[in-house]
N, C-alpha and C positions, 0 to 999 in steps of 0.2 A: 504493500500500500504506500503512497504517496503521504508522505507528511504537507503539513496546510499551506508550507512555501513555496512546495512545488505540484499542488494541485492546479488541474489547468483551469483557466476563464470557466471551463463549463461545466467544472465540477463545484468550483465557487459559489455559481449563479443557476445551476441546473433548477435548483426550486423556484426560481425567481418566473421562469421561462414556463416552466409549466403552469404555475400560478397563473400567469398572462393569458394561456392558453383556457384554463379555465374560467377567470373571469368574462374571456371573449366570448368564450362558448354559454356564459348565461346568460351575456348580453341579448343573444338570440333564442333564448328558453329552450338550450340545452345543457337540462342538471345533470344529465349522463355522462356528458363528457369532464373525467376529472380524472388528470395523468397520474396525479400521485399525490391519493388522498390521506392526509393526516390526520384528519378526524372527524368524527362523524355530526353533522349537522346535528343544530337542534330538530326537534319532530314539526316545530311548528314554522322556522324557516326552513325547513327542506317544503313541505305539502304546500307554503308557497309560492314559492320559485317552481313546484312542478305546475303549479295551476296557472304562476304568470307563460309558461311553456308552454301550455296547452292553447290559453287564449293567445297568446302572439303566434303560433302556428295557426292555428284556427283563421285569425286575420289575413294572413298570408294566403292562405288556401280557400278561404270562403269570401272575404270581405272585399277586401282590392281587386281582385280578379273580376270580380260585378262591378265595380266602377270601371275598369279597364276595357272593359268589353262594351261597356255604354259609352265609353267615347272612345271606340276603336275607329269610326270613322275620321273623328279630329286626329287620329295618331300619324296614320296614314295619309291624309289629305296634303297633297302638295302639286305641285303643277310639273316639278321635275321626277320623269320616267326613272332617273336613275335611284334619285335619293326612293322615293315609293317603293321600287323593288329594295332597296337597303332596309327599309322599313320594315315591310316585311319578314326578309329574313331574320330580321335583327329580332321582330315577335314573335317568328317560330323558336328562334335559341332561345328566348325566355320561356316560350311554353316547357319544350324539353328541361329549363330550370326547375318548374312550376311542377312536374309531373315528376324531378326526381325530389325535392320536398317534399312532395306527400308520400313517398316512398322511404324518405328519411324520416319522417315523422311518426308513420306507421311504424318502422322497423324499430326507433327506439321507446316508444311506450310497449310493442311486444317485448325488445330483447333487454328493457331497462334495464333487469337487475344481471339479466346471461353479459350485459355490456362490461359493468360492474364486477361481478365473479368470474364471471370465464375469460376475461380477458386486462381487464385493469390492473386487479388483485394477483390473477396468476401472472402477468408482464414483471409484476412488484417480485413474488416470490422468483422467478428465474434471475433477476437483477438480485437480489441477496445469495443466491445459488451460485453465479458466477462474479461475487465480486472480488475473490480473493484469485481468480482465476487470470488466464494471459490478458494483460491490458492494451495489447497491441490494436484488437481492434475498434478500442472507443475511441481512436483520433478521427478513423473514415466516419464514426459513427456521428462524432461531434460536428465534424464536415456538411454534413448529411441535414443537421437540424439547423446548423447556424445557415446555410445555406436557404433553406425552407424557409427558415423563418423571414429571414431578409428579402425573400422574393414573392412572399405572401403579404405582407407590410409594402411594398414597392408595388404590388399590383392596388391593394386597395387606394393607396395614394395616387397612385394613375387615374383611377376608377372615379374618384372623389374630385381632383385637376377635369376629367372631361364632365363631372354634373356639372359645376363652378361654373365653366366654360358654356356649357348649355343654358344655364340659369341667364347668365349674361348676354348671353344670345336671345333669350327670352324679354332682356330688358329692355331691348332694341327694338320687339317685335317682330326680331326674323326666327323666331320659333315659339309654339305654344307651350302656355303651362303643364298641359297635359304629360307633354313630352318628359318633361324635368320631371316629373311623378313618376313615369312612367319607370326612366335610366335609373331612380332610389330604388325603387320598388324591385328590379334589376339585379342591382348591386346588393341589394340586404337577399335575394335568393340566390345570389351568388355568395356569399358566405354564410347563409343558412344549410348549403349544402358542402362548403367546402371546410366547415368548422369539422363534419364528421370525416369528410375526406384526408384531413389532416391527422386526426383521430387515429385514421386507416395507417396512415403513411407513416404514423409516428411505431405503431405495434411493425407492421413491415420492416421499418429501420433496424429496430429491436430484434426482431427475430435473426435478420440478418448478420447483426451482430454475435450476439449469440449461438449461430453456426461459426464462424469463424473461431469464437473461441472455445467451441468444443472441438473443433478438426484441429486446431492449438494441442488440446489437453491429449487427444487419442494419439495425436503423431508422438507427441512425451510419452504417452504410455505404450507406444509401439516401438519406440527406441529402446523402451525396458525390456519389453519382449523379447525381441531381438538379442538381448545383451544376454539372454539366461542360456547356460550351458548345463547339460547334462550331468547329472554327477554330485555329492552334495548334499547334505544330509536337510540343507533350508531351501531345497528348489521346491518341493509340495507346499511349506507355507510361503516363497514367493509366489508360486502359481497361486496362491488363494488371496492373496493382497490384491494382485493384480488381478485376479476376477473379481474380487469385488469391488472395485476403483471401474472396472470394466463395465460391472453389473449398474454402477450410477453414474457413468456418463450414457449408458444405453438410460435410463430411468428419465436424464434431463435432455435427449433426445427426442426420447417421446412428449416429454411436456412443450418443448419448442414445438415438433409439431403440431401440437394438440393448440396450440397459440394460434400457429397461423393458421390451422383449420379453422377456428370457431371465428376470428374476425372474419375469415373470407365466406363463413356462412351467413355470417349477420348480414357483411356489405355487399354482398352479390349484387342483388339487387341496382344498389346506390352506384354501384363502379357501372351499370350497362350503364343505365342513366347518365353520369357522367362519360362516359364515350361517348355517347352521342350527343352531348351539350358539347364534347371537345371538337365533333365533326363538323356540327352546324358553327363552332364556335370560330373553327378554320376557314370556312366558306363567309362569314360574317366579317375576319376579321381580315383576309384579301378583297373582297369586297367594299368594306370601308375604307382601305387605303387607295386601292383604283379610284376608287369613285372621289374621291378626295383631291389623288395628283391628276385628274382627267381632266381637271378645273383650273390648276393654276402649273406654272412652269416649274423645274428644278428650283429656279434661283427663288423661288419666292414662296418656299417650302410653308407653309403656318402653323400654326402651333397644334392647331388637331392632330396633323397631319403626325406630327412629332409625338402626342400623345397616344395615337392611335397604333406606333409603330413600336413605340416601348412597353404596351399594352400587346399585342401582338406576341412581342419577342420572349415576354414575359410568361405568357400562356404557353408557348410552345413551348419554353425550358422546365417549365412547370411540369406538363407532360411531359417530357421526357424522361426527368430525373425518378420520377414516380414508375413510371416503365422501367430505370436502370435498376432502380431496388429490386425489383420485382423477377428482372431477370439474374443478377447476382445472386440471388435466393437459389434460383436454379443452380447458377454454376456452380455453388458454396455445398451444396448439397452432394454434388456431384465430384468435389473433392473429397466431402467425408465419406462417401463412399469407396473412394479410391485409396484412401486413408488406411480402412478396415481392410479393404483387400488386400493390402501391402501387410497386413500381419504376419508373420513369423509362424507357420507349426509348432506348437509349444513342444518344447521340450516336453520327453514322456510320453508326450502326447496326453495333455494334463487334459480330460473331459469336461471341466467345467469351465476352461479357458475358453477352450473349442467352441461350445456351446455357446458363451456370453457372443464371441465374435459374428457365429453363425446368426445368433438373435437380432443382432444391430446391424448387421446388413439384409437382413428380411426388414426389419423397422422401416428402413432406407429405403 
């Protein structure tokens, strides 16, 4: 372990981040989301914050969506073909919003407390499992979050620069109020859904992690293996140390799996949904930059045009790094498996060494 003068930024400030995390996530009445709970609400502020969560979901899903729809023809009404088609597509990607909140919403009054226990709680317990464990891989892991975090903050502040910008357009009269309603209304179901989507990303990280520093521990323990010679009156109780050192990195194998199984059972769902807010969010947001620079020349670039392209660059890297977790999980995987295979025939031919190695690459 790291003494406190040489722990890094993010083990200083890790609670600070999460906090943030969770404060955000009540902003938008989700009590569920809470990375690392300390202690348990009182009974009568937890019922509520779950009941402010129900009626600001509710809102989002029942209330604005009937205002919106009653002036869907002020949203759309404009005399330029191009911007109308933009319009358009711009409120089919908010429908695809609209359709994966109530899918977020549903899924966490079903999986409130599975969110909680099967996945907060047991993240918590594998993080005390592996913390006296190889620290090599919390620097990618640290990477991973500081990363995330600063590109989630950088999109809303983009998000919130193009209202502004709208509002002010509105002051002119070259755009209706409607509109500026509409872009809020937008941006809060864009981080009503990506509160849990972070959620997602943060267990994914985790897990990720967490393979690495078990394919750490078993390569340690397969160097051990290796190292035992025949002969020796302490090779039967080596063989039994090492099975059972064997017996509970196979034990926290399965519970990483069992991690990443139950979030990708909750979020199924919420990830199609967002694939397809990220499809239309593609077509939406080449769309709005054409249609932008089709207006004025290179040199007289405007500030939309600017925000719209940092917005853009923003979302794409977004998905991507979310896909790289996702596929490292794969690779990581498929080094521990390679890991186990590189074992050593035990000496003797010790049966229960045999056995532990055979078990953990069926696990795999």
């Amino acid at each position: 372990m790291t003494s406190p003068d040489e722990s890094t930024f993010w083990e200083r400030h890790e609670l600070k981040f999460y906090q943030y995390g969770h404060v955000y996530a009540l902003i938008y009445g989700q009590v569920v989301i809470d990375y690392v709970p300390q202690k348990a609400l009182k009974r009568g502020v937890k019922v509520l914050l779950i009941v402010y969560g129900h009626l600001f979901s509710l809102l989002l899903i029942v209330v604005l969506p009937g205002y919106f729809c009653y002036h869907f023809g002020t949203l759309t009404d404009t005399l330029d073909l191009r911007l109308q088609l933009l319009f358009y597509v711009t409120f089919a990607n908010t429908a695809i919003k609209y359709a994966t909140v109530i899918v977020t919403y549903v899924a966490n009054t079903v999986h409130f407390e599975a969110i909680n226990q099967r996945c907060t709680v047991q993240r918590m317990h594998l993080e005390r499992e592996f913390k006296n464990g190889p620290q090599e891989p919390r620097k990618p892991f640290e990477f991973l979050m500081y990363f995330k975090f600063c590109l989630i903050n950088l999109m809303m502040m983009v998000q919130v620069c193009g209202i502004f910008l709208q509002y002010g357009e509105t002051e002119k009269g070259a755009m209706n109020q409607v509109r500026v309603h509409f872009s809020i209304y937008a941006f809060v179901l864009w981080n009503y859904t990506e509160n849990m989507a972070d959620y997602c990303y943060w267990i994914n990280a985790s897990v990720l992690k967490y393979y690495r520093q078990l394919n750490l521990q078993l390569d340690a323990l397969r160097q051990e293996v290796d190292r035992l010679r025949p002969g020796g009156g302490m090779l039967l109780h080596r063989c039994c140390l090492l099975s059972d050192r064997l017996e509970e990195l196979r034990r926290r194998c399965r519970e990483i799996h069992d991690l990443q199984r139950e979030s990708f059972r909750m979020h199924q769902f919420q990830l199609i949904g967002l694939m397809l807010s990220t499809l239309i969010n593609n077509l939406t947001n080449f769309y709005t930059l054409f249609h932008m620079l089709a207006k004025q020349s290179l040199e007289e670039v405007s500030y939309p045009v600017v925000v719209g392209s940092v917005y853009a660059t923003g979302f794409y890297i977004d998905t991507y790094i979310v896909t790289l977790v996702n596929e490292h999980i794969k690779l990581e995987l498929e080094n521990v498996a390679l890991t186990v295979r590189r074992f050593a025939e035990p000496p003797a031919r010790d049966e229960r060494l045999t056995r532990e190695v055979i078990d953990l690459l069926r696990l795999i």
